[in-house]
N, C-alpha and C positions, 0 to 999 in steps of 0.2 A: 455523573462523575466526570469530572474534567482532569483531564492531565497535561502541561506545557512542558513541550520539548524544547531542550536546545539547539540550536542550528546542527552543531555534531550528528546530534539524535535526528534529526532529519534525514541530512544527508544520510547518514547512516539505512533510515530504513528505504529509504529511496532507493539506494545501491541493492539492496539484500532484495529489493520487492522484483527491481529489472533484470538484476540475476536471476534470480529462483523461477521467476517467471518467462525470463528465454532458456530455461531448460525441461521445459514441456515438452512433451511429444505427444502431439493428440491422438489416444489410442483410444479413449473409451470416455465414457459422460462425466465421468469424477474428474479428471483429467482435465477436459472442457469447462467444467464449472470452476475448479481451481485459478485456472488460468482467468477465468471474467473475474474473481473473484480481487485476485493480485490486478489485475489493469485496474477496476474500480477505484482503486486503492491507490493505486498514483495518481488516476483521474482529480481525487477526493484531494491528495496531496500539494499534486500544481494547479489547484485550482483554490478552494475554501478556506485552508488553511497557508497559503503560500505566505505571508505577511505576517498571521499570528500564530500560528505555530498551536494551535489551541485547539485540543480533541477532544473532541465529546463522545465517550465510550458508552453504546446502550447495550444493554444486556436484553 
């Protein structure tokens, strides 16, 4: 399934990802996992989809 954002939606979840994600406090392994979990995530953002906006959701 594919879903295309719009620039908004981007920016949008880029903000919400670097937020949520510099309010970690690395206390225990859930916490740690969370956190690689959101970096991936912008990794995945300014990198593959920077141009097409174009996500490939797998279940």
């Amino acid at each position: 399934m594919c879903v295309k954002f719009t620039d908004a939606e981007i920016a949008y979840i880029k903000e919400s990802v670097e937020n949520y994600s510099s309010e970690f406090d690395i206390y225990d392994d859930e916490q740690e996992l969370k956190l690689k979990i959101y970096e991936q995530i912008m990794l995945k953002i300014k990198s593959e989809y920077k141009d097409t906006y174009l996500f490939r959701l797998i279940n």
